[in-house]
Backbone bond lengths (Angstrom), bond angles and torsions (degrees), N, CA, C in turn:
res aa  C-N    CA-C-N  psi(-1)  N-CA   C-N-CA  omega(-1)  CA-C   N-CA-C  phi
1 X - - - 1.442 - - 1.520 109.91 -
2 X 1.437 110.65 169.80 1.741 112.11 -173.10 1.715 87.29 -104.42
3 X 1.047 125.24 179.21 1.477 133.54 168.76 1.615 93.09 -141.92
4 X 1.620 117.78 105.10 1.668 98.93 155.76 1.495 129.16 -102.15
5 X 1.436 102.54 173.12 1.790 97.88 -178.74 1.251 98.16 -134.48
6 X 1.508 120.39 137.90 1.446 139.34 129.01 1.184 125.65 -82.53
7 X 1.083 114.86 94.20 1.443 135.45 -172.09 1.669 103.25 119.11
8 X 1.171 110.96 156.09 1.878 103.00 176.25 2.043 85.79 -158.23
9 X 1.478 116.55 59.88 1.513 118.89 171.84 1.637 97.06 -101.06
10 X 1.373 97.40 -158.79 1.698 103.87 -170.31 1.470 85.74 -57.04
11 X 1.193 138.26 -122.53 1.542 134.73 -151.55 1.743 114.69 0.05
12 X 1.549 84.16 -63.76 1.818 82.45 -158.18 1.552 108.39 -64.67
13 X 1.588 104.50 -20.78 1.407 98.06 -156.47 1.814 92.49 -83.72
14 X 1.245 114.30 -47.87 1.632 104.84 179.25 1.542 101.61 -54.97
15 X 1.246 131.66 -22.01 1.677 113.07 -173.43 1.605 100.23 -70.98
16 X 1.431 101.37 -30.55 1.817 104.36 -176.99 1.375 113.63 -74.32
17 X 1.333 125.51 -41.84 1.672 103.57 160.52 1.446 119.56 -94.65
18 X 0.976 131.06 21.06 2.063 123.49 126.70 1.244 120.73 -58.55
19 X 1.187 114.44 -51.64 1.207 116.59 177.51 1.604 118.67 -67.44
20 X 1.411 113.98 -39.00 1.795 115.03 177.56 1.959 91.38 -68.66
21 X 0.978 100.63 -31.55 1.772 88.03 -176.88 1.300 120.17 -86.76
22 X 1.477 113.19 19.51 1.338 107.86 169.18 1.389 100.34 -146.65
23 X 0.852 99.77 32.99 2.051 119.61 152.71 1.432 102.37 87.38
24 X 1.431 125.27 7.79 1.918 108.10 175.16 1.558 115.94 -101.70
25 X 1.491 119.76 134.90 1.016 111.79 158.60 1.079 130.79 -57.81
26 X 1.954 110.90 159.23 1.295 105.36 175.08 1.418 93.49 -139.47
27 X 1.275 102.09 -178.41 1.847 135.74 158.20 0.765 123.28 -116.80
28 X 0.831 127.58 134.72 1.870 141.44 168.75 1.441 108.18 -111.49
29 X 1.607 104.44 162.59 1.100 125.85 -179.90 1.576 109.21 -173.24
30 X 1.693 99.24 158.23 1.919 82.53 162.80 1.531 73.77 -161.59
31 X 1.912 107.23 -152.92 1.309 127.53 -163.65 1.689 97.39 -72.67
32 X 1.100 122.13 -49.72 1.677 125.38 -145.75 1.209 100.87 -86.02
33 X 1.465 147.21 -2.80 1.665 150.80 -177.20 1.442 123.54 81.57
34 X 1.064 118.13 149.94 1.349 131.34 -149.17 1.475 108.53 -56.15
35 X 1.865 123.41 -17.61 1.130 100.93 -168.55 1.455 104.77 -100.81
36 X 1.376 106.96 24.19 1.382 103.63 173.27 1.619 128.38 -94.35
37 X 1.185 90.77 -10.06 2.137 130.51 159.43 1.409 113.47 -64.40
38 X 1.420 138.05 -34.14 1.358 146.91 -179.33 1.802 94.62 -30.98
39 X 1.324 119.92 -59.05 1.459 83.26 -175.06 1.196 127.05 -90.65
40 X 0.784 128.59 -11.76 1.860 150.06 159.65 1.595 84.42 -33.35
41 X 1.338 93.73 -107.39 1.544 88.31 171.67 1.680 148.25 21.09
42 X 1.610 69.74 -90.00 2.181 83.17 179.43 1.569 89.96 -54.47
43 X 1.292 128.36 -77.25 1.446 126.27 -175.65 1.578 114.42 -22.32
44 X 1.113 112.13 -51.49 1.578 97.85 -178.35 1.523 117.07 -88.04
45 X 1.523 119.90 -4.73 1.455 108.32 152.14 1.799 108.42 122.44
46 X 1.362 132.80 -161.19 1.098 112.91 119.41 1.374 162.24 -28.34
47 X 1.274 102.97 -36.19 1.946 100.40 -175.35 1.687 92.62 -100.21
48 X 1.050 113.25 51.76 1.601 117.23 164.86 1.924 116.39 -151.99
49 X 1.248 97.87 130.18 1.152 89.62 -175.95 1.783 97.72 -146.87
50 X 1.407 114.92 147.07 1.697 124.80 176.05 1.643 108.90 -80.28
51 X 1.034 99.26 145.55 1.654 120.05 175.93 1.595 123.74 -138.16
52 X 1.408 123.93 174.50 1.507 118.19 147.58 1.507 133.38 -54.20
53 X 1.290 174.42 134.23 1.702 152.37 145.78 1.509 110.84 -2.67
54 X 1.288 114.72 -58.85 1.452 140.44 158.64 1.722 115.96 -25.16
55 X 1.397 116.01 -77.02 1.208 109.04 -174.40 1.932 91.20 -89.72
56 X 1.156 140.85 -9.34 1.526 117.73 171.39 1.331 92.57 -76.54
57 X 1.397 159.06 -80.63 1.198 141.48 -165.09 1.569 119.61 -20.35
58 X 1.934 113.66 -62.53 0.983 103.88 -153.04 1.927 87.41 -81.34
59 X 1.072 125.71 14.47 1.749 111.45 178.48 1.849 96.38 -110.20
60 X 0.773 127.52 -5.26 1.648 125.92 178.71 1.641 116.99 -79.48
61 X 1.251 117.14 119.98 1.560 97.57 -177.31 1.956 110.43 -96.62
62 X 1.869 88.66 -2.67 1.484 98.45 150.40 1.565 89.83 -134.63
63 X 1.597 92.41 169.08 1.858 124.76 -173.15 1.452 111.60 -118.72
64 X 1.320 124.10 98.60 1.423 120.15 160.67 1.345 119.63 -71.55
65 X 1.582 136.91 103.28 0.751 145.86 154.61 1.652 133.68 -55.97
66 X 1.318 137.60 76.04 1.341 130.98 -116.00 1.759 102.04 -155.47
67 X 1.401 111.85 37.29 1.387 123.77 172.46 1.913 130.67 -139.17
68 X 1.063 105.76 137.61 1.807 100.62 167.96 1.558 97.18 26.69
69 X 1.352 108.23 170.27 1.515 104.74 161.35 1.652 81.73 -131.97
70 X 1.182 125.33 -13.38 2.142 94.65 155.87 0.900 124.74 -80.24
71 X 1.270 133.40 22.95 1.991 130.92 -178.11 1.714 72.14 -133.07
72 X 1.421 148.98 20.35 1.708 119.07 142.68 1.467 124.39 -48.88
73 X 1.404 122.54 -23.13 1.430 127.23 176.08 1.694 104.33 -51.58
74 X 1.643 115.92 -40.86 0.914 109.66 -156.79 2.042 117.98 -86.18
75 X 1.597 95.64 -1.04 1.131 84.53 175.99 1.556 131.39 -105.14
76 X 1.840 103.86 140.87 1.376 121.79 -163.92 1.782 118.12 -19.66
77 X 1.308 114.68 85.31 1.652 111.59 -174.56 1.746 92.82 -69.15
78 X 1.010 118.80 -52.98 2.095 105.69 -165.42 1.528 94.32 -78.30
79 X 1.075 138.15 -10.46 2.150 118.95 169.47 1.277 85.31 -99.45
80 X 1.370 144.18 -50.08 1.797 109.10 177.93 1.645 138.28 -76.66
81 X 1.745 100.69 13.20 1.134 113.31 161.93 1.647 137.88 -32.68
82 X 0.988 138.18 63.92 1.614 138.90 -176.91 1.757 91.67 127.45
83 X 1.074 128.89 7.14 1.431 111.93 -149.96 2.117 86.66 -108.81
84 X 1.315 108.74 152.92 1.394 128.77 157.02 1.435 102.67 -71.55
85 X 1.760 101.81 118.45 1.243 96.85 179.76 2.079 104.97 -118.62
86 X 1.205 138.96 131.50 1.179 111.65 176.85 1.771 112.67 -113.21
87 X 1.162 88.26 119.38 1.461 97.62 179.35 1.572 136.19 -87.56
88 X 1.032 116.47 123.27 1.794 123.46 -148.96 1.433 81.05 -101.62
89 X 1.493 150.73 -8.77 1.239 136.44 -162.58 1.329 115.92 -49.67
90 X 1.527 141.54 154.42 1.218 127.27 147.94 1.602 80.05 -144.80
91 X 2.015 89.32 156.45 1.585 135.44 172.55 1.064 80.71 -69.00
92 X 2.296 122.56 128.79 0.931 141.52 116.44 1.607 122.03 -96.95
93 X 1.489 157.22 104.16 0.760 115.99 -142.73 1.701 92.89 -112.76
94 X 1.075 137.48 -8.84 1.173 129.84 135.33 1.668 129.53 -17.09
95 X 1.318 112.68 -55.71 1.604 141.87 169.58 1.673 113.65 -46.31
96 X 1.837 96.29 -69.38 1.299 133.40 -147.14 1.022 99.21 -100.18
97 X 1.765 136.27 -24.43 1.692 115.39 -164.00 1.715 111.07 101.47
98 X 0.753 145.71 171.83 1.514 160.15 113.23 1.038 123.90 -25.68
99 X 1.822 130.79 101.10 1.232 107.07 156.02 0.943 104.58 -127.75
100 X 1.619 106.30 156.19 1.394 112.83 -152.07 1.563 95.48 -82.98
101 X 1.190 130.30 -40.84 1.691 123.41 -158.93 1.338 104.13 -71.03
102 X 1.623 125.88 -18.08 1.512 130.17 -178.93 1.607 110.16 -84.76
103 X 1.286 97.08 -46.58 1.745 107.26 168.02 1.246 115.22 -36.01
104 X 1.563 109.36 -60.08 1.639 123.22 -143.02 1.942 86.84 -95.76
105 X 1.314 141.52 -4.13 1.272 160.17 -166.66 1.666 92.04 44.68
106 X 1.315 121.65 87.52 1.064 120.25 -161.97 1.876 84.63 -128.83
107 X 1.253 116.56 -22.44 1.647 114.04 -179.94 1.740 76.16 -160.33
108 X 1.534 94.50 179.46 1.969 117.25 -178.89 1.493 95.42 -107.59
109 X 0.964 108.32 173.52 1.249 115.41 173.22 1.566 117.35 -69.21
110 X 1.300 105.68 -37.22 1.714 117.83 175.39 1.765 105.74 -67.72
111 X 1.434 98.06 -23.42 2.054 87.82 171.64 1.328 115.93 -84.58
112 X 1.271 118.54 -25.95 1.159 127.72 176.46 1.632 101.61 -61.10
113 X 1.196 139.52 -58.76 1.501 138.05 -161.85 1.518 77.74 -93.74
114 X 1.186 175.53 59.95 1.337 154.36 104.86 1.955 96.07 -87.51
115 X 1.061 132.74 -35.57 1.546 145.81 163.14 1.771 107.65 -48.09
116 X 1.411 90.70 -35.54 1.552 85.73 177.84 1.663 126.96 -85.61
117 X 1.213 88.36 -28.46 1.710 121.48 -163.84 1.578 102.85 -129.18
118 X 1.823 93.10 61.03 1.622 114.05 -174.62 1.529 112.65 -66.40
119 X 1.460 120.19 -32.10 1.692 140.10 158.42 1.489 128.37 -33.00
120 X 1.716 93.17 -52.45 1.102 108.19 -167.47 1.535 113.25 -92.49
121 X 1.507 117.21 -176.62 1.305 129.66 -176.25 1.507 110.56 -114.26
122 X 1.626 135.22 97.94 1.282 107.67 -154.15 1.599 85.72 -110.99
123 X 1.534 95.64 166.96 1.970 94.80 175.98 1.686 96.29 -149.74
124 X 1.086 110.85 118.81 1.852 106.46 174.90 1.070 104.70 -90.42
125 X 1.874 88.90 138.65 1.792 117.59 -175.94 0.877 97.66 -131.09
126 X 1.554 124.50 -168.73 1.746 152.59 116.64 1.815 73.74 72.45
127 X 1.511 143.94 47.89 1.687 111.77 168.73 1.452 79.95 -128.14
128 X 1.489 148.66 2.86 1.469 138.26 176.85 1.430 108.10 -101.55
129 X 1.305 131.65 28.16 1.746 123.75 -152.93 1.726 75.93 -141.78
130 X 1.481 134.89 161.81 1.110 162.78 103.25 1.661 120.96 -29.65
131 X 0.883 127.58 90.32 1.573 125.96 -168.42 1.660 116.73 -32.17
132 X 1.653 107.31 -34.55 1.175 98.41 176.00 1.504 128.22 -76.28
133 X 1.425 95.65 -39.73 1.571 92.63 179.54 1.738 108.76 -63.85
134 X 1.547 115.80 -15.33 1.396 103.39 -170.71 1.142 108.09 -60.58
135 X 1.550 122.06 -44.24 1.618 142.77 -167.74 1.639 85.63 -52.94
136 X 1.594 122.67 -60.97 1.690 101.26 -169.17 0.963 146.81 -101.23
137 X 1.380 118.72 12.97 1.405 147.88 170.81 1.715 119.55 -71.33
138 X 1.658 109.05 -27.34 1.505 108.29 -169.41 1.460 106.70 -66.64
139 X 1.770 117.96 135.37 1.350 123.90 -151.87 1.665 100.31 -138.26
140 X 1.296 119.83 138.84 1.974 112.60 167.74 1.092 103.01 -39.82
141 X 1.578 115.06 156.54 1.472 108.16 150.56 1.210 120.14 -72.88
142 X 0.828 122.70 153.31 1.510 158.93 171.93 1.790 116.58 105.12
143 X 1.388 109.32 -4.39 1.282 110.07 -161.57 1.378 118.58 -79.12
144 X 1.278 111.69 137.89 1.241 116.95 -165.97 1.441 132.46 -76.90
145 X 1.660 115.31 34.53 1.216 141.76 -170.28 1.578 101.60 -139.30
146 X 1.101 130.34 15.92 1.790 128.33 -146.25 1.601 88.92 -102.28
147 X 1.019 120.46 116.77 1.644 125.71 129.18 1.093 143.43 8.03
148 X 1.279 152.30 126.78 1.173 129.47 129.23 1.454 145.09 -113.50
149 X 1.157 135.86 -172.70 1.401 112.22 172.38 1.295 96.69 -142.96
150 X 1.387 107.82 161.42 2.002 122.99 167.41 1.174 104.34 -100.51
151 X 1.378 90.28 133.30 1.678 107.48 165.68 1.588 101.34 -139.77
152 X 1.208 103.12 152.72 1.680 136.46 176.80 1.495 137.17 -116.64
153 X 1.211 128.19 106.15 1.481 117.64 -173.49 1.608 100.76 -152.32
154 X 1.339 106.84 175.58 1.417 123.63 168.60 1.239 128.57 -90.39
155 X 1.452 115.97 -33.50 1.651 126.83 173.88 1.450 106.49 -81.96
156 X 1.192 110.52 122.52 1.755 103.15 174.34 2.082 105.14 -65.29
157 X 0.965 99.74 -36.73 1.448 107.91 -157.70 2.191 107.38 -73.98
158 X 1.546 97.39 -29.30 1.437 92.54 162.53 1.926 106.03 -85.02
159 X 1.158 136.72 -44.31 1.192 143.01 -167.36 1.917 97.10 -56.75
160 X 1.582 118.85 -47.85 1.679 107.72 161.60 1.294 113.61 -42.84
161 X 1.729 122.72 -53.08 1.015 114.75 -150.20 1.482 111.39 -73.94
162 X 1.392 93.93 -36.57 1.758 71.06 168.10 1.602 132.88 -110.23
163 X 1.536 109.79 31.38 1.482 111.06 150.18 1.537 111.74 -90.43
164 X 1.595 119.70 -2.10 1.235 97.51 161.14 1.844 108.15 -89.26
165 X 1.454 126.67 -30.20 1.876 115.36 165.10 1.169 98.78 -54.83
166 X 1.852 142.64 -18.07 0.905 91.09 -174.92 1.793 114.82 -97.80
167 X 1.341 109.49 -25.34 1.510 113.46 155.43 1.436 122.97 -52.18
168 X 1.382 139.51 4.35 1.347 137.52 178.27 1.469 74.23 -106.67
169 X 1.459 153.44 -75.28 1.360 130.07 -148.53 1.623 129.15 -68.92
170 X 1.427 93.34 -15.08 1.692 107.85 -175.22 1.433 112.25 144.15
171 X 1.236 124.35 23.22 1.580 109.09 -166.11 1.486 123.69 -150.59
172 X 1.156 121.29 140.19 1.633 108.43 -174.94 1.355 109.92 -114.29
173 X 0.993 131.79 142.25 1.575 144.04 -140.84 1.686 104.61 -114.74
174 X 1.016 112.41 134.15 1.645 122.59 147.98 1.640 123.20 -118.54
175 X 1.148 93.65 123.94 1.726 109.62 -164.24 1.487 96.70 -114.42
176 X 2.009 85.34 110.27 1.885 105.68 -150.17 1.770 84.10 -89.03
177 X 2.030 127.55 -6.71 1.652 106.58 -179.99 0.672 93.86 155.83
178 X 1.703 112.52 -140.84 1.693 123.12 176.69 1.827 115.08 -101.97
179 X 0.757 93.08 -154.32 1.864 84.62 173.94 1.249 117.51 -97.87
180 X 1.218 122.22 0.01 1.626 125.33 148.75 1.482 111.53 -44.93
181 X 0.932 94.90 -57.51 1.959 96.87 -169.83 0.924 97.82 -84.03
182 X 1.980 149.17 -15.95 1.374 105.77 173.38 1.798 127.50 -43.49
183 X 1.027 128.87 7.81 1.661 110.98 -158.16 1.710 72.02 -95.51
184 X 0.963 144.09 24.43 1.548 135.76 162.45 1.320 124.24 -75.40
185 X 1.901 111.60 -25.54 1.123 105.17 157.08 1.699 110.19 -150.91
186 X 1.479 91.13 64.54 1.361 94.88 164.57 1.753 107.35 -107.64
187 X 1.353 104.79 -169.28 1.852 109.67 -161.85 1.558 109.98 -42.24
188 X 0.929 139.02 141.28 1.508 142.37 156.29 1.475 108.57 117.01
189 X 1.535 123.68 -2.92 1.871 128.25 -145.24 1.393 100.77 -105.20
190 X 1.064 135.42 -164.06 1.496 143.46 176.32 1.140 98.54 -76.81
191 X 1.790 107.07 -58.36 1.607 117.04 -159.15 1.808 115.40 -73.38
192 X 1.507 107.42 8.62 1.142 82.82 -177.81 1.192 93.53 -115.67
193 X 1.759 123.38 158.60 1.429 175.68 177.54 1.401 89.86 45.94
194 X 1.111 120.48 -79.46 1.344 122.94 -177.41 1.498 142.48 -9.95
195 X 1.596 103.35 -34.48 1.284 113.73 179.41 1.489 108.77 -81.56
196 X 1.798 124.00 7.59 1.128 121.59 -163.83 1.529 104.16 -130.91
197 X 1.650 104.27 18.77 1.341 116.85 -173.18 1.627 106.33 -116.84
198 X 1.171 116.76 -177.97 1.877 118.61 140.12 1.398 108.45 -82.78
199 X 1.166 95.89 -179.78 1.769 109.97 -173.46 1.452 113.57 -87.48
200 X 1.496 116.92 133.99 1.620 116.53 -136.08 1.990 83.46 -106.78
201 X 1.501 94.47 146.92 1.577 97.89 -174.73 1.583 103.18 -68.87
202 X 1.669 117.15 152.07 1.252 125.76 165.49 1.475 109.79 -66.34
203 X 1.646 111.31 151.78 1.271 114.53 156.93 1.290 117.72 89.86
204 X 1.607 113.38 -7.93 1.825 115.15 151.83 1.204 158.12 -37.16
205 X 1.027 129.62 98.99 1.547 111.72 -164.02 1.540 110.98 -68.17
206 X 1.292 129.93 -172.38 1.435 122.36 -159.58 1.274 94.27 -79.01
207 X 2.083 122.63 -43.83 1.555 114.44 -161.59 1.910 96.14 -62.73
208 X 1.225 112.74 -47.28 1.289 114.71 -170.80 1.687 107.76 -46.77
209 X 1.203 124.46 -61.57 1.080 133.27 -164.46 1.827 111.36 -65.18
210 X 0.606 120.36 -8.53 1.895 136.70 170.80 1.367 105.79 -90.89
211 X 1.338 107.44 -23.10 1.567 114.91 -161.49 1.600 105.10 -77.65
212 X 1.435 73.94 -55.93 1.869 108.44 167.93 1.650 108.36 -43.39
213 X 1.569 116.51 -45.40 1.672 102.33 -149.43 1.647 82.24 -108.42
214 X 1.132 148.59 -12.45 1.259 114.17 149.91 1.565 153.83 -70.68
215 X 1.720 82.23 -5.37 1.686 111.26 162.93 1.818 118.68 -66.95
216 X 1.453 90.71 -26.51 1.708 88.62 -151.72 1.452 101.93 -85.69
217 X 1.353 130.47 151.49 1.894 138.90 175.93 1.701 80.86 -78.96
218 X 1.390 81.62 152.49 1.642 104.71 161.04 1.329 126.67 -67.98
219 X 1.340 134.30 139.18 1.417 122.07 -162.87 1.941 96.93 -124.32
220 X 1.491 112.48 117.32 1.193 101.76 174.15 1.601 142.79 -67.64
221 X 1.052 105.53 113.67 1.702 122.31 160.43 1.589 140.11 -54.05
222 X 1.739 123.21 102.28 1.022 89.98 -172.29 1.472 113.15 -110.57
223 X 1.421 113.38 -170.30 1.178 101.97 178.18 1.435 140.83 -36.82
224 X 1.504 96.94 -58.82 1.504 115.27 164.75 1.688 104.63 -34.79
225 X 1.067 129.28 -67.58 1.246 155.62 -158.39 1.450 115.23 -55.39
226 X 1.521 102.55 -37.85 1.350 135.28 -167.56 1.933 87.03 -80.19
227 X 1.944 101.85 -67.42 1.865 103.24 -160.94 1.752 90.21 -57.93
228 X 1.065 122.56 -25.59 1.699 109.14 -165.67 1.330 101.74 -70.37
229 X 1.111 146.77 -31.70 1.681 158.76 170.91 1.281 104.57 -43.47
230 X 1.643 109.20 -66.36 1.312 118.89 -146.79 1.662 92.45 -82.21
231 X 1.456 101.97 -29.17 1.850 77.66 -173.90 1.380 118.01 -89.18
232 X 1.325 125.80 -1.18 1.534 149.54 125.92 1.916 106.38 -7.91
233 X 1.427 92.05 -40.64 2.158 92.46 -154.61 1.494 85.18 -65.57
């Protein structure tokens, strides 16, 4: 299979070497053009190569969705047509602006980009993990240290497909529904980042506390561990 990305930052880009390290190609892409990927790239080898959003969509037989969630307008709705798209977005609204339908919980943020990308099949992943710990957490199956992650979608048949990418990279999945319930582990929830950390000191200021979480190893999550979170939200 191809794996593509829109966006290739900490998320997308660690999803792109999991994936080159467990034998699938990918594409990349982001806003600024492909030759701004050259080292991304060389690093991941052969089975990586830079593109437009445009032509990585229509070459992905999955879609990493892997930017802002206010530049979702901008991604390709007719090349991600029929396509599995997985979207790492999360509502900052500091970041992002105000929106009112996320505010008022009137849709998730993942309905909002499935509204946009009416074609496609979207399923949110990889947006409750810390990029670093994602890179060190991926585990064999069966091992008794293994991970998991939540994901959310409407199609049962894209939501398999990618708990099996995500078991080929290291990870075993709990699939908390449809994209209604993602806000179960989006920003503010049990399930997000935290449960994949140690326990963060009281009394940090924000620079301190970043300071803090790029120090810390990843601490594994398991499933169990993971549904006890989410039904926590």
């Amino acid at each position: 299979m191809t794996l593509a990305f829109i966006g290739a930052g900490m998320i997308g880009g660690t999803v792109a070497r999991l994936a080159v390290n467990a034998g699938i190609d990918v594409v990349l892409s982001n806003s600024r053009g492909p030759e701004t990927l050259a080292d991304l790239v060389a690093e991941l080898g052969d089975r990586a190569r830079a593109a437009t959003p445009a032509e990585a969509a229509k070459a992905g037989d999955i879609v990493v969705a892997s930017i802002p969630l206010h530049a979702y307008p901008k991604l390709p709705a007719a090349e991600l047509a029929g396509k599995t798209v997985i979207d790492t977005l999360n509502y900052y609204p500091d970041r992002d602006g105000k929106i009112a339908e996320l505010d008022s919980g009137e849709l998730t943020s993942s309905a909002l980009v499935q509204r946009h990308l009416a074609e496609s099949h979207v399923v949110k992943a990889f947006n409750n993990i810390f990029f670093k710990a994602l890179a060190e957490l991926p585990r064999p199956a069966g091992a008794a240290d293994r991970s998991a992650l939540a994901i959310a979608g409407d199609d049962a048949a894209a939501n398999a497909a990618v708990a099996t990418l995500l078991d080929t990279i290291g990870y075993d999945t709990v699939d908390t529904g449809s994209l209604a319930d993602s806000w179960r582990f989006q920003p503010g929830t049990p399930a997000y980042v935290e449960c994949y950390l140690p326990p963060s000191p009281t009394g940090l200021s924000q620079e301190d506390f970043f300071s803090w979480l790029y120090q810390q190893p990843g601490v594994p999550a398991s499933a169990d561990r993971v549904r006890e979170l989410l039904a926590k939200a």
